[in-house]
C-alpha positions in Angstrom: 29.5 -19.5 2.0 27.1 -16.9 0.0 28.4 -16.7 -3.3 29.4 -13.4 -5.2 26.7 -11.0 -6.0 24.1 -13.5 -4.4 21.1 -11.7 -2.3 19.7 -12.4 1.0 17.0 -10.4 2.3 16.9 -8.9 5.7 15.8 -11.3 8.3 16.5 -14.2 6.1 19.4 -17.1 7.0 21.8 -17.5 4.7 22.1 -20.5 2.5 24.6 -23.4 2.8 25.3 -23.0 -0.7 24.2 -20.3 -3.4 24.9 -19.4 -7.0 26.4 -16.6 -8.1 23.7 -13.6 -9.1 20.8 -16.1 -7.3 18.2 -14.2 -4.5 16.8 -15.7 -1.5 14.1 -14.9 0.9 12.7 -17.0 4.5 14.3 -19.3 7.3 15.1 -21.3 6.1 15.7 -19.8 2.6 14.2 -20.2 -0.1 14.6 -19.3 -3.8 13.4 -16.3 -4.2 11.7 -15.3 -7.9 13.7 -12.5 -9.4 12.0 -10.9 -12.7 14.5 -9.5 -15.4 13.6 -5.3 -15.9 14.9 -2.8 -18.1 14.3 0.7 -17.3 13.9 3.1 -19.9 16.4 5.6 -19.7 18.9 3.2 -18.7 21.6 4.2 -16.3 20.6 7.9 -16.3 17.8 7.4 -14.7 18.7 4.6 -11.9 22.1 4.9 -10.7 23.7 8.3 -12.6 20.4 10.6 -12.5 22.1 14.3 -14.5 21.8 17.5 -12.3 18.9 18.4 -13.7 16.9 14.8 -12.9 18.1 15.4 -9.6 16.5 19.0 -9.1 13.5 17.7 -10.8 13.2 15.2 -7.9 13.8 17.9 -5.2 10.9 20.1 -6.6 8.7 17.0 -6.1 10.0 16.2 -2.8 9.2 19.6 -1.9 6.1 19.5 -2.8 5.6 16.1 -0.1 5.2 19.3 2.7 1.9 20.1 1.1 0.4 16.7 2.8 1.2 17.8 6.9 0.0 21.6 5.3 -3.0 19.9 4.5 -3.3 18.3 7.6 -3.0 21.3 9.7 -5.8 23.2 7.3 -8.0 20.6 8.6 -6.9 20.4 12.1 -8.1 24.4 12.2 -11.1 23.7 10.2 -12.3 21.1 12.9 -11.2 23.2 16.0 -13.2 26.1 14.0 -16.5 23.4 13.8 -16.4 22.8 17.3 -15.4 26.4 18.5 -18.4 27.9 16.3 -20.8 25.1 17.7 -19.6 25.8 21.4 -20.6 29.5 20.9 -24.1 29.0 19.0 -24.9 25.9 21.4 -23.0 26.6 24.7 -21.3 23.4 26.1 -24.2 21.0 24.3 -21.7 21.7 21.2 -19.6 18.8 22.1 -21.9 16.1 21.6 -21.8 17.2 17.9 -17.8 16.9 18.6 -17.7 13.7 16.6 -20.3 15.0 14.0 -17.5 17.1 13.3 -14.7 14.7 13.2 -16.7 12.3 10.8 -17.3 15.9 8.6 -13.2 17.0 8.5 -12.7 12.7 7.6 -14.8 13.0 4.9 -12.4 16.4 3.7 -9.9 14.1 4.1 -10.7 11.6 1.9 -11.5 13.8 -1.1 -8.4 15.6 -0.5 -6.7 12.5 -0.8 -8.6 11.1 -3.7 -7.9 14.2 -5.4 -4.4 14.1 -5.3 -4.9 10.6 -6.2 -6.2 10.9 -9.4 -4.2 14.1 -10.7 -0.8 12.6 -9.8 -1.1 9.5 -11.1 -4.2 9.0 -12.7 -5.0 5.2 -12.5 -2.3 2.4 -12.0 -1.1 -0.2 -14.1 1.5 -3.3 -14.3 4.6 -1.8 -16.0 7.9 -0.7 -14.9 9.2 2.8 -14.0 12.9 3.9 -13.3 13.7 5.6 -9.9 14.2 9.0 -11.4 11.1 9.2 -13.0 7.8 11.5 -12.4 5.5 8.4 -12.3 7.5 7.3 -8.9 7.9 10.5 -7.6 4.3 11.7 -7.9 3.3 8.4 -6.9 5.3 8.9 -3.6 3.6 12.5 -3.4 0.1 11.1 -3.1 1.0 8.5 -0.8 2.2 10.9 1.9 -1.6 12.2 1.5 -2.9 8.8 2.5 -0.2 8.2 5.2 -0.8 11.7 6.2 -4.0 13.5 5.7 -6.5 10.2 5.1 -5.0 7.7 7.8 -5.3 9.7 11.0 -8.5 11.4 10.0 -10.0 8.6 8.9 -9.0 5.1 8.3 -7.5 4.6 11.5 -10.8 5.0 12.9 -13.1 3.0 10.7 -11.5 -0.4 10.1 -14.1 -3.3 9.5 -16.8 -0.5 8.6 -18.6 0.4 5.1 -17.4 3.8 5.0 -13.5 2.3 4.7 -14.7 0.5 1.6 -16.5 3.4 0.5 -13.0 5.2 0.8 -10.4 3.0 -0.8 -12.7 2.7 -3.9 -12.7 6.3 -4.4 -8.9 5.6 -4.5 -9.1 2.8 -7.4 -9.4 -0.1 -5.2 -12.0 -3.0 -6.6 -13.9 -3.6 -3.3 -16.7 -6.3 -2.9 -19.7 -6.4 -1.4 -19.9 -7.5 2.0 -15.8 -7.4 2.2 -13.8 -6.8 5.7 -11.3 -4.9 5.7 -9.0 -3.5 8.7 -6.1 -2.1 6.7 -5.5 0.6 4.1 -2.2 -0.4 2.9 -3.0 -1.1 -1.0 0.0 1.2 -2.2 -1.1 0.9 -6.1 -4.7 1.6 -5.6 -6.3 0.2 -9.2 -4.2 -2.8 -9.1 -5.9 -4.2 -6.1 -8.7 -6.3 -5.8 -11.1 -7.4 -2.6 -13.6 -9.9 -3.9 -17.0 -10.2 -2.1 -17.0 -11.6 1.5 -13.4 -11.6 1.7 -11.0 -10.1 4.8 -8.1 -8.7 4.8 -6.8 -8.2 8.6 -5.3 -5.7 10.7 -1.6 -4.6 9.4 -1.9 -6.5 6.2 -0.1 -5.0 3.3 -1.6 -5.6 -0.3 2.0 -5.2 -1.7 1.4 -4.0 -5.5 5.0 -3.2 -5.9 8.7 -4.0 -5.3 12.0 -1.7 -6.5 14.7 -4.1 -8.0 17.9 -2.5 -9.5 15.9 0.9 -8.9 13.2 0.0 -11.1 9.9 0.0 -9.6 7.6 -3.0 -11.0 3.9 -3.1 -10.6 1.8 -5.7 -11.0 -1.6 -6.6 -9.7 -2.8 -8.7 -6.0 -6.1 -10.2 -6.0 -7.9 -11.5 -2.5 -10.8 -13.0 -4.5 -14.4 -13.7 -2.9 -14.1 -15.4 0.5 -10.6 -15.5 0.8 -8.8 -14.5 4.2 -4.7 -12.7 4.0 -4.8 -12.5 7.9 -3.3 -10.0 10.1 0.1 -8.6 9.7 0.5 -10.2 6.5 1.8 -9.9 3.0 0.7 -10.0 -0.7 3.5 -9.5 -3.1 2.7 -8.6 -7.0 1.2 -10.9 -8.9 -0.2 -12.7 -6.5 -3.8 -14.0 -5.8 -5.4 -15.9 -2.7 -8.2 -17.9 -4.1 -12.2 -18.1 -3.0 -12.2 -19.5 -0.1 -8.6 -20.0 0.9 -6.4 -18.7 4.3 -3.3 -17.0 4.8 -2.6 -17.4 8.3 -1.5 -14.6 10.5 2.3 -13.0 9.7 2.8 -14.5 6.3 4.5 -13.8 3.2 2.3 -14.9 0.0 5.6 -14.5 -3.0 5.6 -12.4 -5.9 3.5 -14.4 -9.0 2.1 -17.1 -5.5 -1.2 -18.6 -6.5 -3.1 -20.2 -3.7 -5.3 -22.8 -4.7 -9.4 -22.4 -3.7 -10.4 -23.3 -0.4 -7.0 -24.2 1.2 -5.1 -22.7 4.0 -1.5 -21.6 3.9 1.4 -20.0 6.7 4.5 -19.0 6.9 7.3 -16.8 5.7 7.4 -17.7 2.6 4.0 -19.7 2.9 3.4 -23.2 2.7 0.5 -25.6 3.1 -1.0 -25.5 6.8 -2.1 -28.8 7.6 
């Protein structure tokens, strides 16, 4: 029986026996590492927000439509491209079609960028209450990634140079040579890529998890070489080391170091022998 005010995450079986205020995570479960936050504001700012917190939220939530506005600006601004090409170049025009796609991507990406930086300036570890600009804004530019910058462009150039081109304009510390075929790295600065490394298709670069309504951030490091395979995930404060594998559908845990040149599975992970 699962004692009082014990945790188990979603998907996770249930310990035999559990202490009271313990967490766990995995089947079968496992302890998982709980870090001790205080928010600054206290109470008023994670569970009893005032009126006026509240409408201060709403504004910002509001201002989350400006990402599918922006979407449809560039929506018209390609169907102009091509419309103007198809009337100076008569039906030649859409072999520049893609021209013009890569053109509006690019848009995208500064837009994005943009945002980016006059939200939230650069990241760094700390904690932030739920009511709080920092999370909010933070939220704000993310819609322009998952909104404006993923279907423009990096759905379409996984495993290319221009994709690490792009998420270093956001803040992420890209290597040379690095594959990447995701552009889930929620807290842009506090992720590194290192040289020659890969990180796989649906891979999330997890820079941040919300305990008692604080939001903690901290950073993940893939360093040179290193592999966090597809469908995957890094939690904060982690770090794969050179050379090492984390096989396909993983879980590497918050504060996880994997040793050099070793391989690892599993939810949590484990040595893979």
């Amino acid at each position: 029986k699962l004692a009082k005010n014990s945790l188990v995450a979603v998907l996770s079986s249930t310990p035999k026996k559990s202490k009271s205020g313990s967490n766990w995570w995995g089947s079968p479960p496992e302890r998982m590492r709980r870090v001790e936050v205080t928010a600054l504001g206290g109470e008023a700012l994670t569970y009893r927000p005032s009126a006026s917190v509240k409408r201060k939220r709403g504004f910002v939530e509001t201002l989350r439509l400006l990402a599918p506005m922006g979407h449809g600006v560039l929506a018209a601004a390609f169907i102009a491209l091509v419309h103007f090409a198809l009337v100076q170049l008569g039906w030649w025009a859409y072999a520049l079609g893609g021209l013009a796609f890569m053109a509006v991507g690019i848009a995208a990406v500064l837009m994005t960028a943009l945002v980016k930086w006059v939200c939230v300036g650069r990241h760094v570890p700390g904690e932030h209450p739920l009511y709080s600009w920092f999370v909010w804004l933070n939220e704000l530019q993310d819609q322009f990634i998952e909104g404006v910058a993923a279907p423009w462009f990096f759905r379409h150039t996984y495993g290319t140079g221009e994709i690490n081109v792009a998420l270093r304009a956001l803040g992420v510390r890209v290597g040379r040579g690095a594959w990447i075929e995701s552009y889930w790295f929620p807290e842009t600065d506090l992720c590194t890529v290192g040289a020659g490394a890969t990180v796989g298709p649906g891979t999330v670069v997890q820079t941040h998890l919300f305990q008692d309504r604080v939001m903690s951030l901290d950073e993940v490091t893939v360093n040179d070489g290193a592999t966090l395979a597809a469908n995957s995930v890094a939690l904060p404060a982690s770090a794969i080391g050179p050379g090492a594998t984390v096989a396909p559908g993983s879980l590497v845990m918050r504060g996880d170091r994997v040793p050099p040149s070793t391989s690892w599975q599993g939810n949590p992970i484990e040595p893979w022998l």
